[in-house]
mmCIF entry with sequence, helices, sheets and N, C-alpha, C, O atoms, coordinates in Angstrom:
data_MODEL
# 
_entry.id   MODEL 
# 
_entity.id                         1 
_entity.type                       polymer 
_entity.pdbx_number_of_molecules   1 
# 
_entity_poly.entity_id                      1 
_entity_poly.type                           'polypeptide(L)' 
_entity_poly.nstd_linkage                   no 
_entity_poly.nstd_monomer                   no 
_entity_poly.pdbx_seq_one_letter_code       
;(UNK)(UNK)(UNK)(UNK)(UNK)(UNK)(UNK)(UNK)(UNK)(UNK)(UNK)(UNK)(UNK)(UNK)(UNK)(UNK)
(UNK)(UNK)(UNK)(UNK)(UNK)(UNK)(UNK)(UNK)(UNK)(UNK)(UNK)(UNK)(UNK)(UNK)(UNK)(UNK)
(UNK)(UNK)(UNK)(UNK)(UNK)(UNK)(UNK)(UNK)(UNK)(UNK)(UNK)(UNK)(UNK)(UNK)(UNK)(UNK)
(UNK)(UNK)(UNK)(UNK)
;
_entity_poly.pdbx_seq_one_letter_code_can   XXXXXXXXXXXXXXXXXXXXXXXXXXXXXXXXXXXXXXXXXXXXXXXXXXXX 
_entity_poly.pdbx_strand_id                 A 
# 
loop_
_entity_poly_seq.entity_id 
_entity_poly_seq.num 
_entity_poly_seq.mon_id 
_entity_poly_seq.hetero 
1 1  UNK n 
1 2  UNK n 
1 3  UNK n 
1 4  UNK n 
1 5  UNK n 
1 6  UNK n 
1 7  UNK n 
1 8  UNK n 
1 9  UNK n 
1 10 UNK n 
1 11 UNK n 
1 12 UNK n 
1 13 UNK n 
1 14 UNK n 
1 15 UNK n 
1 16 UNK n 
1 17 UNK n 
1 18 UNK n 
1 19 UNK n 
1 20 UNK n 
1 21 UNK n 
1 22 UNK n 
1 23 UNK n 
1 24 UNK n 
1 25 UNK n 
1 26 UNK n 
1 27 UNK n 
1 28 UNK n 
1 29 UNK n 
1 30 UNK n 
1 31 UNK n 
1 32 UNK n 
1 33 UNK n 
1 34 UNK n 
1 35 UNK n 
1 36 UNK n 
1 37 UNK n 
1 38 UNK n 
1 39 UNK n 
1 40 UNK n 
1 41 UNK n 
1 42 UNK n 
1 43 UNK n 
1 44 UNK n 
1 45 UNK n 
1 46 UNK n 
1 47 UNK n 
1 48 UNK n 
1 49 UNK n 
1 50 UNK n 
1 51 UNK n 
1 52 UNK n 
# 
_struct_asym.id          A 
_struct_asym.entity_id   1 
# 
_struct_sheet.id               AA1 
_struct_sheet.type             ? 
_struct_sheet.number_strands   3 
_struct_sheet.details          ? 
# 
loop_
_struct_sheet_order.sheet_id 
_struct_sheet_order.range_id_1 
_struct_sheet_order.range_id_2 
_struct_sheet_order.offset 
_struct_sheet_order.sense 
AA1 1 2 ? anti-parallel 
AA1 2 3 ? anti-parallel 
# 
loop_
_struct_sheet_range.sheet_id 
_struct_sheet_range.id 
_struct_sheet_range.beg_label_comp_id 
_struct_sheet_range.beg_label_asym_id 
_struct_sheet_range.beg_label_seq_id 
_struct_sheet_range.pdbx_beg_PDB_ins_code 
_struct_sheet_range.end_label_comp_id 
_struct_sheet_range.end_label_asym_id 
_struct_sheet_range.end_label_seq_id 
_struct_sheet_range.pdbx_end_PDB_ins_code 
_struct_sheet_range.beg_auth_comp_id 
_struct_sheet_range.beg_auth_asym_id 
_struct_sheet_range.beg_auth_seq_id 
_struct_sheet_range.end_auth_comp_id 
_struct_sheet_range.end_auth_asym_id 
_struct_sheet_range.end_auth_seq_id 
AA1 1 UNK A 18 ? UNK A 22 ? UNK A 18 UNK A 22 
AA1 2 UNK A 4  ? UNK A 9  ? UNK A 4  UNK A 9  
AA1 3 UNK A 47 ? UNK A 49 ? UNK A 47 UNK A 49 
# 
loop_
_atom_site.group_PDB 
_atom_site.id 
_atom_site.type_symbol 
_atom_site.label_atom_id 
_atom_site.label_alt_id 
_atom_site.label_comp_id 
_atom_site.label_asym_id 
_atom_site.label_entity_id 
_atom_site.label_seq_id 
_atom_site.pdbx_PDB_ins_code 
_atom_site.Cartn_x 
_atom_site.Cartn_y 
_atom_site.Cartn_z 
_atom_site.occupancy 
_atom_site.B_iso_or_equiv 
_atom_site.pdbx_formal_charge 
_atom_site.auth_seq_id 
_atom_site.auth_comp_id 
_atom_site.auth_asym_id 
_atom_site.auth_atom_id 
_atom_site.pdbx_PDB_model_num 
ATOM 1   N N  . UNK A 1 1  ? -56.540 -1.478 66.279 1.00 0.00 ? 1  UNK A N  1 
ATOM 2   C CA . UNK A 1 1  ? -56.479 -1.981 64.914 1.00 0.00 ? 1  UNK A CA 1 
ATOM 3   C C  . UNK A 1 1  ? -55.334 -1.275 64.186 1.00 0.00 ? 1  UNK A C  1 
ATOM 4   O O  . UNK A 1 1  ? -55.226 -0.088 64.493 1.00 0.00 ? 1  UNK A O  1 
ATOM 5   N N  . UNK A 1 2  ? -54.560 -1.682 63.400 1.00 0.00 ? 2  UNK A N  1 
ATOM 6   C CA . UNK A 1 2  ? -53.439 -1.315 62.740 1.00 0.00 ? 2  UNK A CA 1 
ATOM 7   C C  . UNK A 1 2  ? -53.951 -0.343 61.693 1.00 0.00 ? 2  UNK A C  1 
ATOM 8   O O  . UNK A 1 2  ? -55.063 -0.550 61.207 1.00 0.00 ? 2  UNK A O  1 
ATOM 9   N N  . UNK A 1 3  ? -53.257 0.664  61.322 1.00 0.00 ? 3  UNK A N  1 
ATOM 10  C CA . UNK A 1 3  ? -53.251 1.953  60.412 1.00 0.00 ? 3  UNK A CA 1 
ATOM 11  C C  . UNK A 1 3  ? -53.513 1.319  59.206 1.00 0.00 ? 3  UNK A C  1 
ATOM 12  O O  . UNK A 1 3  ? -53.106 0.159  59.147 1.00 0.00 ? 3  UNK A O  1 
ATOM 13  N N  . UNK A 1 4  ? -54.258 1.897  57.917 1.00 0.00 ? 4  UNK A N  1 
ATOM 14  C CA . UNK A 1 4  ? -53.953 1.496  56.413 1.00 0.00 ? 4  UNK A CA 1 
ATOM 15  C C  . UNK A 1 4  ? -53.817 3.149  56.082 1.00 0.00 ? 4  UNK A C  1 
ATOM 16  O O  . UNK A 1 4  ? -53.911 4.181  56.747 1.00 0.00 ? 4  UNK A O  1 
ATOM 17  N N  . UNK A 1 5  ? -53.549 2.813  54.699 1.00 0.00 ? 5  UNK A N  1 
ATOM 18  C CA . UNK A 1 5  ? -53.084 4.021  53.858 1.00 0.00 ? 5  UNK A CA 1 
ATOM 19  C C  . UNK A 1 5  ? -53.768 3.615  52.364 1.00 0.00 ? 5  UNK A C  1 
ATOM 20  O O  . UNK A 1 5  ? -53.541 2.635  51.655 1.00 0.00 ? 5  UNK A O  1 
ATOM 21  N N  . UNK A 1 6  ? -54.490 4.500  52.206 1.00 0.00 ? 6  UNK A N  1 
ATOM 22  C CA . UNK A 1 6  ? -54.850 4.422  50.405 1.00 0.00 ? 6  UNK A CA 1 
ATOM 23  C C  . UNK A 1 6  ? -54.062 5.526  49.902 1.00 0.00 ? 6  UNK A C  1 
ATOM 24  O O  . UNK A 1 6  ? -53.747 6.585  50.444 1.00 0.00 ? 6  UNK A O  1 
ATOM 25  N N  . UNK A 1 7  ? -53.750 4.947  48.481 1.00 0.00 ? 7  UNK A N  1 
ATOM 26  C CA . UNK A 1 7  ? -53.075 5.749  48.713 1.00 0.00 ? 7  UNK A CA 1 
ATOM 27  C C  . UNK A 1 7  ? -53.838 5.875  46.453 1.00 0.00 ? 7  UNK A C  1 
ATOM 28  O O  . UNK A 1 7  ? -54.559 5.044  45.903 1.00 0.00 ? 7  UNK A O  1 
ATOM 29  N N  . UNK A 1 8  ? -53.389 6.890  45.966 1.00 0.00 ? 8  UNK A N  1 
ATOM 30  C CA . UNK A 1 8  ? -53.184 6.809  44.339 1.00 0.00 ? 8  UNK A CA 1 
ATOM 31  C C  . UNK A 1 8  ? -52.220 7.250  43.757 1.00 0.00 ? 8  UNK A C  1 
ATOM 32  O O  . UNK A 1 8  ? -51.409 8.092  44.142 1.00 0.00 ? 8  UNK A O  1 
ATOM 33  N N  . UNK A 1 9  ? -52.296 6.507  42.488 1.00 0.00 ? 9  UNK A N  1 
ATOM 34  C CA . UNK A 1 9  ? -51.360 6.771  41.306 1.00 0.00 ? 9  UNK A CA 1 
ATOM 35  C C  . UNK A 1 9  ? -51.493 8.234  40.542 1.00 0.00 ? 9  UNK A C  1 
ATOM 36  O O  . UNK A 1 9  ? -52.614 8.336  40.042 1.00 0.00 ? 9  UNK A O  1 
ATOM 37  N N  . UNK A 1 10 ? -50.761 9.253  40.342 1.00 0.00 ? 10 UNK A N  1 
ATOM 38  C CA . UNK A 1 10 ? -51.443 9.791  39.562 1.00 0.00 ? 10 UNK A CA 1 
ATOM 39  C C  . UNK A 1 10 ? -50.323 10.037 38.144 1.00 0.00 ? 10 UNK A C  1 
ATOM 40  O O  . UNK A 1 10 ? -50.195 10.960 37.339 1.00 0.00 ? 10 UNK A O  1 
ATOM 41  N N  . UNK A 1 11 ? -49.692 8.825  38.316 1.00 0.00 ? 11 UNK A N  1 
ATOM 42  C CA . UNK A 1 11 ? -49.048 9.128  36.759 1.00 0.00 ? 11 UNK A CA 1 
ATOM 43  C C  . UNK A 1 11 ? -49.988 8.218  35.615 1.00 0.00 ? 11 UNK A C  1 
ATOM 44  O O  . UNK A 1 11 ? -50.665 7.191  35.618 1.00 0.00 ? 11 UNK A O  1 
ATOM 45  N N  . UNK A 1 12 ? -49.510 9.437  34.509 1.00 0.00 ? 12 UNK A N  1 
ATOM 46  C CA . UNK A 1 12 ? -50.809 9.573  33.688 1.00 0.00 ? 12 UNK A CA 1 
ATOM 47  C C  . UNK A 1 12 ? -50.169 8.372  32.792 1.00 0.00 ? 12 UNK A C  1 
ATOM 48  O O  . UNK A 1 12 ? -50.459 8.665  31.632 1.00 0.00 ? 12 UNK A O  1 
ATOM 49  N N  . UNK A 1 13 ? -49.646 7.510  32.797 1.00 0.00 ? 13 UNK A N  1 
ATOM 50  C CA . UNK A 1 13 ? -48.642 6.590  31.880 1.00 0.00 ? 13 UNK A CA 1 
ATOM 51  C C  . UNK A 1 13 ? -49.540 4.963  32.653 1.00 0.00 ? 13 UNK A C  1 
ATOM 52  O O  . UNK A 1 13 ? -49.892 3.985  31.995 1.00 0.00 ? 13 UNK A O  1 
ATOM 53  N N  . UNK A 1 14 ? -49.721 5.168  34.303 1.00 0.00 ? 14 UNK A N  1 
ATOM 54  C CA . UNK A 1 14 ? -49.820 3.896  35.173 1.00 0.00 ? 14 UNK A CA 1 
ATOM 55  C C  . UNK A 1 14 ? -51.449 3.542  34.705 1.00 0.00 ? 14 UNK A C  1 
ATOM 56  O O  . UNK A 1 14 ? -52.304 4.412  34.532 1.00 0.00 ? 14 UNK A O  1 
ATOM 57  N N  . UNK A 1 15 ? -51.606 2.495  34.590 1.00 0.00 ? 15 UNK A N  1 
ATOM 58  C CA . UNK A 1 15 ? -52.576 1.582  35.270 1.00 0.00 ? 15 UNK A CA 1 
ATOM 59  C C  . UNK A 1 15 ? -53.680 1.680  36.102 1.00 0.00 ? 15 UNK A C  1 
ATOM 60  O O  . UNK A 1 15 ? -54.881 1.742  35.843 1.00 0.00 ? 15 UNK A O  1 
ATOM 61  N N  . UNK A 1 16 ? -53.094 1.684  37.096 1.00 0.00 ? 16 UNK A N  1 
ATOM 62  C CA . UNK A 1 16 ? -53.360 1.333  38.940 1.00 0.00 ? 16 UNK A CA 1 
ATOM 63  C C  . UNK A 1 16 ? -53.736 2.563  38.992 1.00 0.00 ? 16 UNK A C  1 
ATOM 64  O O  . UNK A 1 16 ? -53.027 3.507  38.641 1.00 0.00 ? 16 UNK A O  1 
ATOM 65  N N  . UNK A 1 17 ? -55.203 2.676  39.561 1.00 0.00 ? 17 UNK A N  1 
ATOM 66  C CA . UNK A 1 17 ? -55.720 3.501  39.901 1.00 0.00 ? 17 UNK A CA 1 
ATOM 67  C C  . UNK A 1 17 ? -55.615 3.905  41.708 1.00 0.00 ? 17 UNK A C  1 
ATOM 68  O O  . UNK A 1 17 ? -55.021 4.897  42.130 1.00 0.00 ? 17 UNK A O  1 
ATOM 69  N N  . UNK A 1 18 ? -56.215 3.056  42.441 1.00 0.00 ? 18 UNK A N  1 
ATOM 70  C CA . UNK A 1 18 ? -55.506 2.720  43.973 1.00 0.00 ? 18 UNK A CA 1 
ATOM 71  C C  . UNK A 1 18 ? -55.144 1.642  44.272 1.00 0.00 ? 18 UNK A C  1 
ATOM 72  O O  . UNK A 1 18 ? -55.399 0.614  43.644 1.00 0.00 ? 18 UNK A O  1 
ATOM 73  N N  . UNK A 1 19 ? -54.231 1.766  45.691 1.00 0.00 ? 19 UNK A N  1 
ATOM 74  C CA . UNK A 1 19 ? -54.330 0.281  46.687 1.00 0.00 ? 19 UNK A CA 1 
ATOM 75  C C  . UNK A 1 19 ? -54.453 1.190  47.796 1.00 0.00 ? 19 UNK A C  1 
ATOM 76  O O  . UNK A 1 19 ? -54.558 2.399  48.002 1.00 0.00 ? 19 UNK A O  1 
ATOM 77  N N  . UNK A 1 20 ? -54.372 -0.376 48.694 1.00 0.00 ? 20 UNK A N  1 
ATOM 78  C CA . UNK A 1 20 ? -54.431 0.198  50.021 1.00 0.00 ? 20 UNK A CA 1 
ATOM 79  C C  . UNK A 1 20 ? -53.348 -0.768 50.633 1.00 0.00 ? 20 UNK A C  1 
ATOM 80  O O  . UNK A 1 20 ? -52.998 -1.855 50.174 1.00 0.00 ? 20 UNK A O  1 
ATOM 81  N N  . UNK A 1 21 ? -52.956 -0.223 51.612 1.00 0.00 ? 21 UNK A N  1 
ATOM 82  C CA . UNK A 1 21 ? -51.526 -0.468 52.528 1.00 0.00 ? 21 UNK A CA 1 
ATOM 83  C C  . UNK A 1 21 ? -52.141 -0.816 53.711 1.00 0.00 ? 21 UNK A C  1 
ATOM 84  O O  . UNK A 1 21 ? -52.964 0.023  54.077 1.00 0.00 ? 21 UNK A O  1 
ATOM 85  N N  . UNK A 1 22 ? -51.987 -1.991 54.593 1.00 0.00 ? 22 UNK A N  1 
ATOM 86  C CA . UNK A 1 22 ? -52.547 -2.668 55.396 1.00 0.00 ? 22 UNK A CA 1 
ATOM 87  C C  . UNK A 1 22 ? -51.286 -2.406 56.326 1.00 0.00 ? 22 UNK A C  1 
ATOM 88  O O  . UNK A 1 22 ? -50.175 -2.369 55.797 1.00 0.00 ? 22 UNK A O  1 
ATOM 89  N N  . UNK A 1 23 ? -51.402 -2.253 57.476 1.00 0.00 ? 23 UNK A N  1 
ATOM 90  C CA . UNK A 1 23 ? -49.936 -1.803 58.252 1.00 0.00 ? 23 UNK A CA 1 
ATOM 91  C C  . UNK A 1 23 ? -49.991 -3.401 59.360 1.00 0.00 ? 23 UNK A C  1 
ATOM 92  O O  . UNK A 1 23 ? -50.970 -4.129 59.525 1.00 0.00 ? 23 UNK A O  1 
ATOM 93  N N  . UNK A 1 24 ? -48.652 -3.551 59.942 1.00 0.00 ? 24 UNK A N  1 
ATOM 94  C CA . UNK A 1 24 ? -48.988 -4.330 61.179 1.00 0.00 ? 24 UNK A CA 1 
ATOM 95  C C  . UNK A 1 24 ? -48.609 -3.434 62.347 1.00 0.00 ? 24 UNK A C  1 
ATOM 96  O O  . UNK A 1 24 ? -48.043 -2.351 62.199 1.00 0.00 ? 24 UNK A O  1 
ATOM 97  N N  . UNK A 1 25 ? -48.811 -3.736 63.024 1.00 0.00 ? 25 UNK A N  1 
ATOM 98  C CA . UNK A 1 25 ? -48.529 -2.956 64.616 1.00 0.00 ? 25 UNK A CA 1 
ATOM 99  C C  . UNK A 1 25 ? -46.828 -2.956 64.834 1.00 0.00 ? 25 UNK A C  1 
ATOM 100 O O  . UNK A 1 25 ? -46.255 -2.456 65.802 1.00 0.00 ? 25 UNK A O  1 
ATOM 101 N N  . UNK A 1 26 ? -46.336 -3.476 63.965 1.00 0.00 ? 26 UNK A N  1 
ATOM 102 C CA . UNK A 1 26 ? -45.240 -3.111 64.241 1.00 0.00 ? 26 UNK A CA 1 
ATOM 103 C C  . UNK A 1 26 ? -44.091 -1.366 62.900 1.00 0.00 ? 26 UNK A C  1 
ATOM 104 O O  . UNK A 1 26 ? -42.974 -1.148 62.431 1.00 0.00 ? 26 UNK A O  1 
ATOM 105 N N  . UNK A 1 27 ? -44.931 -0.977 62.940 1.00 0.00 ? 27 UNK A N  1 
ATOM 106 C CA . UNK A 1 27 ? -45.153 0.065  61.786 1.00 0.00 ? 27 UNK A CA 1 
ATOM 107 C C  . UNK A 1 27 ? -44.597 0.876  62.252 1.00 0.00 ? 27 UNK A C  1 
ATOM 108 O O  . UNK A 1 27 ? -44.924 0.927  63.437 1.00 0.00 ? 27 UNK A O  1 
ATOM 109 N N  . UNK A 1 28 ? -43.614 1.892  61.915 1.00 0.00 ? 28 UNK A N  1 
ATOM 110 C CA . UNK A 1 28 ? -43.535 3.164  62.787 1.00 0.00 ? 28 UNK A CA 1 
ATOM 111 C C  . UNK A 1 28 ? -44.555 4.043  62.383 1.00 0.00 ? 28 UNK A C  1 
ATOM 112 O O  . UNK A 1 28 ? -45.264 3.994  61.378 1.00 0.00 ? 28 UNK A O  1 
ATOM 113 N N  . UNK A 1 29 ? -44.532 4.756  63.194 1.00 0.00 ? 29 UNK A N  1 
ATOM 114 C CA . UNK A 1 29 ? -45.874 5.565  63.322 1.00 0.00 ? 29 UNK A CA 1 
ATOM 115 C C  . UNK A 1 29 ? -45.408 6.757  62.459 1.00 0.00 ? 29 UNK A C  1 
ATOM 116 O O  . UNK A 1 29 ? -46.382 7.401  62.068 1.00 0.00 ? 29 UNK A O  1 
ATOM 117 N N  . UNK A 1 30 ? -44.024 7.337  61.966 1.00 0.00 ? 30 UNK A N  1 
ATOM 118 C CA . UNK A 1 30 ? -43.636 8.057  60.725 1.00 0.00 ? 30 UNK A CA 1 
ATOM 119 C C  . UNK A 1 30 ? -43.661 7.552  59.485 1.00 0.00 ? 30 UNK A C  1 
ATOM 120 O O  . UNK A 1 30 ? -43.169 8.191  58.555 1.00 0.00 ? 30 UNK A O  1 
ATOM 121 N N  . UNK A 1 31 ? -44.028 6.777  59.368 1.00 0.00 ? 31 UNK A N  1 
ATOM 122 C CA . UNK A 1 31 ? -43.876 5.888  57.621 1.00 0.00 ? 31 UNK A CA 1 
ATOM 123 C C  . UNK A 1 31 ? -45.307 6.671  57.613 1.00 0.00 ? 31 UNK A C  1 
ATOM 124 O O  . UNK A 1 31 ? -46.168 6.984  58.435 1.00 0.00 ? 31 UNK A O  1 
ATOM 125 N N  . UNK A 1 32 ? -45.022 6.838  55.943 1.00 0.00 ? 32 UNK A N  1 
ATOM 126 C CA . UNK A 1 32 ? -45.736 7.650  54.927 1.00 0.00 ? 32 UNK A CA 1 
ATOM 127 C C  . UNK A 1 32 ? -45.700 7.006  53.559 1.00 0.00 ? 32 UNK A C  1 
ATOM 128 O O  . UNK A 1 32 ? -44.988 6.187  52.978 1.00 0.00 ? 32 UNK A O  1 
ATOM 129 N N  . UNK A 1 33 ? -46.926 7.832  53.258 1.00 0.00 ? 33 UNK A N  1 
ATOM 130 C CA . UNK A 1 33 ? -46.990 7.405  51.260 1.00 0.00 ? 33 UNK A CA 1 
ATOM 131 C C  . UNK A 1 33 ? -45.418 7.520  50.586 1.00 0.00 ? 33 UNK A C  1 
ATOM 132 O O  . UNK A 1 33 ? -44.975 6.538  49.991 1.00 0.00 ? 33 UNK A O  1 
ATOM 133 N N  . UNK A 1 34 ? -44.580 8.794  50.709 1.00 0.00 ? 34 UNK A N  1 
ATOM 134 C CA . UNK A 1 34 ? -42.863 9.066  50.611 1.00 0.00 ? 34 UNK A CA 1 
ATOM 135 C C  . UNK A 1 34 ? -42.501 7.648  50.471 1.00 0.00 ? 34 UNK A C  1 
ATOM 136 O O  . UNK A 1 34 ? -42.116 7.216  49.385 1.00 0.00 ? 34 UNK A O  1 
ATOM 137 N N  . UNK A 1 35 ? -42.610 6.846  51.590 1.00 0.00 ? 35 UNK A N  1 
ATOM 138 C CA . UNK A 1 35 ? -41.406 5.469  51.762 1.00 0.00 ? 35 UNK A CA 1 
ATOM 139 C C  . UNK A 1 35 ? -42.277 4.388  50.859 1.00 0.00 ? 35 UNK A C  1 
ATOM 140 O O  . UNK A 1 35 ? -42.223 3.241  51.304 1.00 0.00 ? 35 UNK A O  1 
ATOM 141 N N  . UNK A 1 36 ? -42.792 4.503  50.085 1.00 0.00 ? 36 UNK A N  1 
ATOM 142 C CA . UNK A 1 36 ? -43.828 3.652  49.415 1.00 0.00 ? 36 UNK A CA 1 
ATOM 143 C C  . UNK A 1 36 ? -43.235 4.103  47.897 1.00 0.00 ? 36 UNK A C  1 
ATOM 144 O O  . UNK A 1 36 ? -42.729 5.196  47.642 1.00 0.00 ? 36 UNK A O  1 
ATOM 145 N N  . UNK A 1 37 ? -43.466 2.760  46.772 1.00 0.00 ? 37 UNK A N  1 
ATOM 146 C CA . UNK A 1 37 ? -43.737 2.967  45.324 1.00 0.00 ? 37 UNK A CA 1 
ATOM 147 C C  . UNK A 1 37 ? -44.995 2.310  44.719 1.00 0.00 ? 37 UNK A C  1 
ATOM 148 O O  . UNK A 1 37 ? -45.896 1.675  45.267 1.00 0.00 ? 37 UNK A O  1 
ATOM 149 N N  . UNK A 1 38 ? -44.779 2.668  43.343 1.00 0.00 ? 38 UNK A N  1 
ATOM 150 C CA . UNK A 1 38 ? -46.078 2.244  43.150 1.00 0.00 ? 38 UNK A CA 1 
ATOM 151 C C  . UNK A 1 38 ? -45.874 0.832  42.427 1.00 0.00 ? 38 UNK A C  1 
ATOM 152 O O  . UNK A 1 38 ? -45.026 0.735  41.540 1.00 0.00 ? 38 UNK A O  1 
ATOM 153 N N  . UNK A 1 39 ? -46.472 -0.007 42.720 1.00 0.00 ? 39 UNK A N  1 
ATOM 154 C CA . UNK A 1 39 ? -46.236 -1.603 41.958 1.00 0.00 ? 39 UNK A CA 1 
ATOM 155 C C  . UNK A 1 39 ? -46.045 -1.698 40.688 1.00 0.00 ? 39 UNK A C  1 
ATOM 156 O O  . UNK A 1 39 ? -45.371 -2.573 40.144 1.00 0.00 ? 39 UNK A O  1 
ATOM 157 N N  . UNK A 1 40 ? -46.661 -0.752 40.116 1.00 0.00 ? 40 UNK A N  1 
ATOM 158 C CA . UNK A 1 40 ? -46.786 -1.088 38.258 1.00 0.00 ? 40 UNK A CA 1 
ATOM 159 C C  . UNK A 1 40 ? -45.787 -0.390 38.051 1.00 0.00 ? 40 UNK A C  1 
ATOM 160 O O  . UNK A 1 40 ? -44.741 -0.888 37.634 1.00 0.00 ? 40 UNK A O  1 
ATOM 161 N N  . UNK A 1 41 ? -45.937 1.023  38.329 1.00 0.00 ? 41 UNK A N  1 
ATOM 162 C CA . UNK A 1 41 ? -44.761 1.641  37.346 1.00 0.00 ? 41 UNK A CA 1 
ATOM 163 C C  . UNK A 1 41 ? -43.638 2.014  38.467 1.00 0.00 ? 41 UNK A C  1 
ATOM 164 O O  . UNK A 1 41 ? -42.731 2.722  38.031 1.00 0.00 ? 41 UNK A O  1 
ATOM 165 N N  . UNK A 1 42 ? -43.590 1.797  39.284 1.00 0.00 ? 42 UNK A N  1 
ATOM 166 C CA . UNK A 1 42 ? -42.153 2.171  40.188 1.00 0.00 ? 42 UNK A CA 1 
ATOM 167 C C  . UNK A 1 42 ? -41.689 3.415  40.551 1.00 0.00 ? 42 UNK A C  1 
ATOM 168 O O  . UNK A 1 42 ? -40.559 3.748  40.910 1.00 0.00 ? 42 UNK A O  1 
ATOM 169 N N  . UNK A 1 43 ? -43.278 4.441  40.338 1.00 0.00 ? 43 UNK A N  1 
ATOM 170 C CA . UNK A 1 43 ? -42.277 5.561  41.008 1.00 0.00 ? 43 UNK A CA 1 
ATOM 171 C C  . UNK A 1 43 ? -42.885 5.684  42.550 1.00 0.00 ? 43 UNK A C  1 
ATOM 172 O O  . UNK A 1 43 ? -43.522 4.842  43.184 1.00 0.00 ? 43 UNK A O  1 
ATOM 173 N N  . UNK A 1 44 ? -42.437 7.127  42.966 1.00 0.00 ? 44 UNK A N  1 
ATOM 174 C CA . UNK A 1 44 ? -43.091 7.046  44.455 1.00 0.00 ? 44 UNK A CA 1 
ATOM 175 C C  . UNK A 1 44 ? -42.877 8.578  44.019 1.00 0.00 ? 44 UNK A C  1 
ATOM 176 O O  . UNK A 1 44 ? -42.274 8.872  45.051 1.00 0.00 ? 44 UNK A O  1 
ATOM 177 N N  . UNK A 1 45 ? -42.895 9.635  43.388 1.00 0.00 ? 45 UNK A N  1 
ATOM 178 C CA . UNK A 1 45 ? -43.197 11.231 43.152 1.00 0.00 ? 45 UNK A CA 1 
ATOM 179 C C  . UNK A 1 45 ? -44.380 11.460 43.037 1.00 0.00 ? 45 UNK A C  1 
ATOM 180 O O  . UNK A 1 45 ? -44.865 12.377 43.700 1.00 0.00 ? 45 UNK A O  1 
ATOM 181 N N  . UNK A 1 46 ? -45.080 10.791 42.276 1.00 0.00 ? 46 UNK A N  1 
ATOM 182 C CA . UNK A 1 46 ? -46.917 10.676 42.075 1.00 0.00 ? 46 UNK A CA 1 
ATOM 183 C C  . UNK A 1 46 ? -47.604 9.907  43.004 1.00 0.00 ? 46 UNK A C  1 
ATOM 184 O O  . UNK A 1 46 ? -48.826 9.984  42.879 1.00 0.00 ? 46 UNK A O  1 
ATOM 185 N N  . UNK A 1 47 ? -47.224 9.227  43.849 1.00 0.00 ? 47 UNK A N  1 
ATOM 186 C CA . UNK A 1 47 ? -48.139 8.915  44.792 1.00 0.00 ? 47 UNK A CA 1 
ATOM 187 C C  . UNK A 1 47 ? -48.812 9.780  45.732 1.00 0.00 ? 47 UNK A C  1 
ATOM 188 O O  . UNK A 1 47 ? -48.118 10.448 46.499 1.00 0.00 ? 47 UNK A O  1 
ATOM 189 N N  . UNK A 1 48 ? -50.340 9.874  45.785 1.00 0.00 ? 48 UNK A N  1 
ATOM 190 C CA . UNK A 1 48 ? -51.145 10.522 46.887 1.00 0.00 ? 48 UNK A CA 1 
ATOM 191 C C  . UNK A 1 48 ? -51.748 9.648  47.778 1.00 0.00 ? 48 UNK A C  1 
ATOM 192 O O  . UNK A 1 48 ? -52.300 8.565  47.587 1.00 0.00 ? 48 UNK A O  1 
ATOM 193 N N  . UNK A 1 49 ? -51.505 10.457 49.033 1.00 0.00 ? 49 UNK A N  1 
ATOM 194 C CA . UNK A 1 49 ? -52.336 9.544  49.989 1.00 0.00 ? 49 UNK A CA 1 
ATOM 195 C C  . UNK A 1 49 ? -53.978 10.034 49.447 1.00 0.00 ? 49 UNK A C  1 
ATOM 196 O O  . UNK A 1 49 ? -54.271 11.060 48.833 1.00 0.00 ? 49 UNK A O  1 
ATOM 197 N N  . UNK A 1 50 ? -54.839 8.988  49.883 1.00 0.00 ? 50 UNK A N  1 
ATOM 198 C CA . UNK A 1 50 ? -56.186 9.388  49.871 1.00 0.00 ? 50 UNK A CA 1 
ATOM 199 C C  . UNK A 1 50 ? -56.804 9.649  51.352 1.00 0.00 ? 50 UNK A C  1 
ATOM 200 O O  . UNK A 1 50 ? -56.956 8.772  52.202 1.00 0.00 ? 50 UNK A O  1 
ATOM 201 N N  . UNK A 1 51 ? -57.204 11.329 51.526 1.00 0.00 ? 51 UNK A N  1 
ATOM 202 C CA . UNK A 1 51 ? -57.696 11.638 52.547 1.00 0.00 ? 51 UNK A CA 1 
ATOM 203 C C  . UNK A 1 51 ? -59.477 11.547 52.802 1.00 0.00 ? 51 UNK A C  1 
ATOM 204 O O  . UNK A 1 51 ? -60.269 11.872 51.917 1.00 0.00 ? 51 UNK A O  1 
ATOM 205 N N  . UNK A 1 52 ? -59.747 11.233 53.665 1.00 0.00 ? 52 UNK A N  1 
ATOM 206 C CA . UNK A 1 52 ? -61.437 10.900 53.484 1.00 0.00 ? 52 UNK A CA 1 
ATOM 207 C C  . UNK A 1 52 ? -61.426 11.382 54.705 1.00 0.00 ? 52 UNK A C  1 
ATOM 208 O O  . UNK A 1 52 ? -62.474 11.472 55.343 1.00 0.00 ? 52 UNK A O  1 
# 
C-alpha cells in the first residue's frame, strides 16, 4: 500500500488545521513534509509531520 503523510499547519495566521498526503508508488522514498506547502497559506517552515 502506498505511504501517506499527515501532516499540520502550525502557523498561527492559517486555517487548516491538517491534511493528509496520499502517495502513489511511484514516490521517492526521500520526499518529506520539507518538499510540501501548505494549501491555504503557502508556506512549508510550519509544516509538521504528524507522528502516531
Amino acid at each position: 500500500m502506498p505511504a501517506t503523510l499527515e501532516v499540520v499547519c502550525e502557523n498561527e495566521d492559517c486555517t487548516l488545521d491538517m491534511f493528509e498526503l496520499h502517495y502513489t508508488y511511484d514516490m521517492p522514498d526521500d520526499v518529506g513534509v520539507s518538499d510540501f506547502e501548505c494549501p491555504y497559506c503557502d508556506t512549508t517552515e510550519e509544516l509538521r509531520e504528524v507522528e502516531l
